[in-house]
C-alpha positions as CSV (number, residue, x, y, z in Angstrom):
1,X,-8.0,21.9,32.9
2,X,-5.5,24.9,32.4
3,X,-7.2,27.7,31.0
4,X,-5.2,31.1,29.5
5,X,-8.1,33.8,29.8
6,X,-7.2,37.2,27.9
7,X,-9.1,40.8,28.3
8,X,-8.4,43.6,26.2
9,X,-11.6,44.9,25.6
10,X,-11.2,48.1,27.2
11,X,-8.3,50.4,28.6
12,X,-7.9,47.3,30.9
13,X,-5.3,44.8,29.9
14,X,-5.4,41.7,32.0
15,X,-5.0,38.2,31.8
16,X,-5.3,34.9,34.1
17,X,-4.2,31.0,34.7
18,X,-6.1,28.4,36.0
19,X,-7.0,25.8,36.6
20,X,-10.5,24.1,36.6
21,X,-11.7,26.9,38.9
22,X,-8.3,27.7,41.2
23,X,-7.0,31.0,40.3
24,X,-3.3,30.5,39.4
25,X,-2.5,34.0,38.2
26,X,-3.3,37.2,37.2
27,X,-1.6,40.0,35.1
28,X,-3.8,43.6,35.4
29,X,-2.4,46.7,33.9
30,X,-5.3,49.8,33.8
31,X,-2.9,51.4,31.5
32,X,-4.8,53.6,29.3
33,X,-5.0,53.2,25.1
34,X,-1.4,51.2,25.1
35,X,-2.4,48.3,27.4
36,X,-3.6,46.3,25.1
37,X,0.0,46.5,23.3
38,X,1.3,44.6,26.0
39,X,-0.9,41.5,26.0
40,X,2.0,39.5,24.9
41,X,4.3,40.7,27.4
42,X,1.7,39.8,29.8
43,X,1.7,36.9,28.5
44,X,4.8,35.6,28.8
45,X,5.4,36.7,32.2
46,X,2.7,35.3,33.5
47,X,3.4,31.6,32.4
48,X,6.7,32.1,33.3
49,X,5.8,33.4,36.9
50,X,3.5,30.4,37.2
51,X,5.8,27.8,35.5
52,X,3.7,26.8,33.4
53,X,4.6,26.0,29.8
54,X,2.2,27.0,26.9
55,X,2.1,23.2,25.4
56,X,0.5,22.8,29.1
57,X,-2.7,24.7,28.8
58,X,-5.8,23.1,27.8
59,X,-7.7,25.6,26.2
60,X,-8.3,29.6,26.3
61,X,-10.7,32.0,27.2
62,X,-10.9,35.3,25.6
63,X,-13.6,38.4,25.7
64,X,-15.1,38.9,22.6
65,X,-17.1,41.9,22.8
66,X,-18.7,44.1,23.5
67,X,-15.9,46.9,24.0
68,X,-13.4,48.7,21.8
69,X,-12.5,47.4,18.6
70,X,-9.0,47.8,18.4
71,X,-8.5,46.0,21.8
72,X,-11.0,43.0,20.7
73,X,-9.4,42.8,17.5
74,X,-5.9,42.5,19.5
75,X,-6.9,40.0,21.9
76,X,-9.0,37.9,20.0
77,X,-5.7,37.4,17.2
78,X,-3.4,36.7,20.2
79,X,-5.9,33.5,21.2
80,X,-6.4,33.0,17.5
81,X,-2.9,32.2,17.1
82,X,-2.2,30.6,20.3
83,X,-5.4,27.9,19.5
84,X,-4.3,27.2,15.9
85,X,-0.3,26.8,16.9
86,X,-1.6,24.2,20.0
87,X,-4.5,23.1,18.5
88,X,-6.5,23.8,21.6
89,X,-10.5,24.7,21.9
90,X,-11.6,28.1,22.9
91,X,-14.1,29.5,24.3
92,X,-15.7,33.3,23.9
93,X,-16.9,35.3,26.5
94,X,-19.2,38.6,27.2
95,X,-16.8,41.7,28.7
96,X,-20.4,42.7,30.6
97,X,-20.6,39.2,32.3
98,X,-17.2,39.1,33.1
99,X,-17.4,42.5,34.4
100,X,-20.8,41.4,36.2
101,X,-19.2,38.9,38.4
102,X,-17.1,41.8,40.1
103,X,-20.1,41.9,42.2
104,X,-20.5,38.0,43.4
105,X,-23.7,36.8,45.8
106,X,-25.9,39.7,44.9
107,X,-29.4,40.1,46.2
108,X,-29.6,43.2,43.9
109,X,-29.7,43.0,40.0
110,X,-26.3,44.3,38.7
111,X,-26.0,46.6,35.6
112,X,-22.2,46.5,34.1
113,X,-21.8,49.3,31.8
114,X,-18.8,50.4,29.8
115,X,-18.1,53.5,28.1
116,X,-18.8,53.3,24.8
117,X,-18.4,56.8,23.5
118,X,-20.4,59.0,21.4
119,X,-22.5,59.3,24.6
120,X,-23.4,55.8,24.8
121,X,-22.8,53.0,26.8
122,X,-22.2,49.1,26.4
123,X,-24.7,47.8,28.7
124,X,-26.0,44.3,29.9
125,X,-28.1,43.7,33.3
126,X,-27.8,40.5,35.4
127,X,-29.2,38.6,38.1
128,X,-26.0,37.9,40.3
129,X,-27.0,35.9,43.1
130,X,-25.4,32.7,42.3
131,X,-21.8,31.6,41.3
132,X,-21.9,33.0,37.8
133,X,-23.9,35.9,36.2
134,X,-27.7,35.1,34.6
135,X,-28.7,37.6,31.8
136,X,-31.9,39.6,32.4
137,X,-31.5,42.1,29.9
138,X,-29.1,41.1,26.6
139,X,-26.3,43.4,26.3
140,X,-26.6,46.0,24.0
141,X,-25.5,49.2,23.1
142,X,-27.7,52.5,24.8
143,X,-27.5,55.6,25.7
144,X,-28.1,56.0,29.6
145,X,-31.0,56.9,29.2
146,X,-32.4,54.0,28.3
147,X,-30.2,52.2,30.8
148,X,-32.7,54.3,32.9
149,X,-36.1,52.5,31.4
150,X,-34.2,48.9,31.9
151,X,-34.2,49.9,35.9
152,X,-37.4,49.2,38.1
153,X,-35.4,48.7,41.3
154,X,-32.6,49.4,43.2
155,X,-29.4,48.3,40.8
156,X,-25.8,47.9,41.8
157,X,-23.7,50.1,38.4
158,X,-20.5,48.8,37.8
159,X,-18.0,49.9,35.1
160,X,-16.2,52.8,33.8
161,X,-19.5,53.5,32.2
162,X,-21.0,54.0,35.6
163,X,-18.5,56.3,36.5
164,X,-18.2,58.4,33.0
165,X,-22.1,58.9,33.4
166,X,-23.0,59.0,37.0
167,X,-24.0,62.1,37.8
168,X,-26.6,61.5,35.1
169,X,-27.6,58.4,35.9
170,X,-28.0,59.5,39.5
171,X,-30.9,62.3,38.4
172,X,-32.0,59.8,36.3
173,X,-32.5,57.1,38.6
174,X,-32.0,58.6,41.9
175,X,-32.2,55.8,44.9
176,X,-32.5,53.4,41.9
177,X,-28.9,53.4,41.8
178,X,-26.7,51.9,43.5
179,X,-22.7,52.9,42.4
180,X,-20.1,49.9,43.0
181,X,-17.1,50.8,45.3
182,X,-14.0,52.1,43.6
183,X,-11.7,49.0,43.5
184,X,-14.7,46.7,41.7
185,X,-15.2,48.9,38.2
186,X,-12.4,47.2,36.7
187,X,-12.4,43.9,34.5
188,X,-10.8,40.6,35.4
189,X,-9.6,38.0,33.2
190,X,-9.8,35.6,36.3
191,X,-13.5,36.4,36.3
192,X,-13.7,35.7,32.6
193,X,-11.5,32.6,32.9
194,X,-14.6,31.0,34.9
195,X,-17.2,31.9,32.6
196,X,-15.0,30.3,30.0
197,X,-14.7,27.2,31.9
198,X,-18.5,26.7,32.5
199,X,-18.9,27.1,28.5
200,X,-16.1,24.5,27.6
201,X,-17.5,22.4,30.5
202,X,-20.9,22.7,28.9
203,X,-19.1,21.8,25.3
204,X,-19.9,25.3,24.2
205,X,-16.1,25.6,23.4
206,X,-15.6,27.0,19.7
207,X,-12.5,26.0,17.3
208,X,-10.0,29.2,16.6
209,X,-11.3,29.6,13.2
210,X,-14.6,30.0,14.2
211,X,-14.0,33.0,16.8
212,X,-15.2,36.3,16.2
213,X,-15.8,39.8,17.8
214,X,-19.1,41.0,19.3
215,X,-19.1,44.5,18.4
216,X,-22.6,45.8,18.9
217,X,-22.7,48.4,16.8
218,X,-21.2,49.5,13.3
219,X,-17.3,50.6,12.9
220,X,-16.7,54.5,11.8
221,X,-15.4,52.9,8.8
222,X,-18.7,51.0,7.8
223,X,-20.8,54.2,9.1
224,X,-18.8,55.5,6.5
225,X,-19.2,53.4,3.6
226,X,-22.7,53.3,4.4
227,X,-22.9,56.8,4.2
């Protein structure tokens, strides 16, 4: 199975090929607020890198939350209209799993966080000790605090959230915490890509139509309305 896995949850965009679980390849750009305006440029030089046609992929991956809106919104249209025009399943995935798997074979529990702002964080905790991430804690959207009361043990943080908050989290926690090295807090799409092969592999593909965002928490526009 080809699989087209997109990320642009974050200030990350990225994007991998593979197939069934052999890494083809991978398109990463850290490149602040505008990566995210590139996806299609990433797109199309990655299949053409790879050779590989787009009537030749099987299906697509795509992280659906939780992260920035804008960026979800972005990638999830790109698959949108690359599964209705091909007619090919899809398959969702969690930015805090994928993110998760940065840290493969993990004795330790390992907390991915994101930076979500408003001194919050996007947070989800998993056991990592096998090929793909288990949930212990459902992700959700906390201030570090609370990341604090989810933490009994010595944790492995990974994420921009770690970083944007670690000085707190470190006199929150103290030996608790465990910080990732540097070159593991950002996302992969190749990551994703096998999370979205185990759930189309399981059947837990979705049709295009059916794909939506995981946004955790209320837009400044519904806070708004609400108001």
């Amino acid at each position: 199975m080809k699989l087209l896995t997109i990320d642009t949850s974050s200030t990350v965009c990225s994007v991998a090929l593979t197939e069934g679980e052999q890494l083809i390849g991978e398109y990463l750009l850290a490149g602040g607020k505008g990566a995210s305006s590139r996806l299609f440029d990433a797109i199309e030089r990655l299949t053409t890198d790879c050779g590989v046609a787009m009537g030749a992929i099987d299906a697509f991956g795509v992280v659906t939350g939780p992260g920035a809106f804008t960026g979800l919104r972005v990638g999830i249209a790109a698959v949108k209209g690359l599964a209705l025009a091909t007619g090919k399943p899809v398959a969702g995935i969690s930015s805090l799993a994928m993110l998760a798997m940065n840290i493969p074979l993990s004795n330790l529990p390992v907390c991915a966080l994101y930076d979500a702002r408003k001194n919050e964080v996007y947070a989800g905790l998993y056991a990592c000790s096998s090929a793909l991430p288990v949930p212990i804690r459902g992700d959700a959207v906390i201030a570090p605090e609370a990341v604090a009361q989810w933490l009994t043990g010595p944790t492995i943080l990974v994420g921009d959230g770690a970083l944007r908050y670690r000085e707190q989290l470190l006199a929150l926690l103290g030996d608790r915490a465990i910080f990732a090295p540097p070159h593991v807090h950002l996302p992969r799409a190749s990551n994703g890509a096998m999370l979205a092969y185990a759930a189309l592999q399981r059947g837990d593909g979705v049709s295009a139509v059916d794909l939506l965002p995981v946004y955790l928490r209320l837009s400044e526009a519904e806070m708004a309305k609400q108001r």
